[in-house]
N, C-alpha and C positions, 0 to 999 in steps of 0.2 A: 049367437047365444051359447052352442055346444063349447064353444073356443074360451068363452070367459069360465064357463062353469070350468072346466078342463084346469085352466087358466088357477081359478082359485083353490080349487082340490090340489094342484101341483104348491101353490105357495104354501098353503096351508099344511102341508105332506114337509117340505125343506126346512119352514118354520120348528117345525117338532123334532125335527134332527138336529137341526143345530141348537136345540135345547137341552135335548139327551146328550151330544157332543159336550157341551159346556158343563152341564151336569156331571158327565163323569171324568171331565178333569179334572176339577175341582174337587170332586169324593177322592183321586187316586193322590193329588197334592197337598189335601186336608188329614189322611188317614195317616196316624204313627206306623213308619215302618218297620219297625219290629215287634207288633202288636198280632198276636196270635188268637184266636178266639175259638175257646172247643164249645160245641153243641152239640145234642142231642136231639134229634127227633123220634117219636113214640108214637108211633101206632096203634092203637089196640085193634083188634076184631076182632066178631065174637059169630057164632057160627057159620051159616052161607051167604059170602057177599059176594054177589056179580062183579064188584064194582073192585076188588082187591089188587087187580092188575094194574088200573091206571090209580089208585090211589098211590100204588107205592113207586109206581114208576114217575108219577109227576114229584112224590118226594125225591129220587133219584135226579130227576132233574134241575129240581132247586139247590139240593148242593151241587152236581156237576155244572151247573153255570152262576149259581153264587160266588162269591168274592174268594179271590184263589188265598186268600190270607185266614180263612174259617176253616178249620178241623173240626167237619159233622160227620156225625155217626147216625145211622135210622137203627130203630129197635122196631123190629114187626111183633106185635105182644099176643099170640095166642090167647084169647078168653072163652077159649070154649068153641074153634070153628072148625068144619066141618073136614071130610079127608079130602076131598078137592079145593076146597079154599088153602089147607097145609101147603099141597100140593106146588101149586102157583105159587104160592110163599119160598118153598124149600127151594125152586126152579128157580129165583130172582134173586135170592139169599146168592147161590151160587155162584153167577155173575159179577157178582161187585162186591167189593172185600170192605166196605164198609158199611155194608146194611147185614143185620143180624137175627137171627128170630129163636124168639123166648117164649114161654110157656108160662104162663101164669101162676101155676102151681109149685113149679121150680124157681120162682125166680128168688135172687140174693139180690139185693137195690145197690147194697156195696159192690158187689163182682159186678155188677152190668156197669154202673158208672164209673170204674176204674176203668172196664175195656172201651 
């Protein structure tokens, strides 16, 4: 009985890959090759949030493992949070040269979407 369940969790597990597999040949054979796509990602926060680390870190991660043909930028939008949440922001800004952090009071909409 362990042997079948095993048995079908494993087909069922090879089935899904080899759907992902075919899935992403077919996106890498479908997409124009010299089709570049810039985006934006925006963040706002706004005073103390626990949660500011892996917000910005899971958006770090969708561009570093999204499609190497996308030009993303992250904006971390200052609305007012606190000096430890800055903090954490200023600290992860650092790290990666294309996440950025703006202040809401300061912000020019043209200068942010140029850079």
């Amino acid at each position: 009985m362990l042997k079948i369940i095993c048995l079908g969790i494993c087909i069922f597990l090879m089935v899904l890959g080899l759907i992902e597999t075919i899935k992403s040949i077919i996106v890498s054979i479908m997409s124009p090759k010299d089709y570049m796509e810039n985006s934006t990602i925006v963040i706002p926060i706004k005073k103390h949030n626990e949660e500011v680390e892996f917000l910005l870190r899971s958006a770090i991660c969708k561009v570093l493992w999204g499609s190497p043909k996308k030009n993303t930028s992250i904006i971390c939008l200052d609305c007012g949070m606190d000096y430890e949440t800055r903090k954490i922001c200023e600290l992860i800004c650092k790290d990666y040269e294309f996440i950025k952090l703006y202040d809401i009071n300061d912000i020019d909409s043209k200068a942010i979407l140029e850079n």
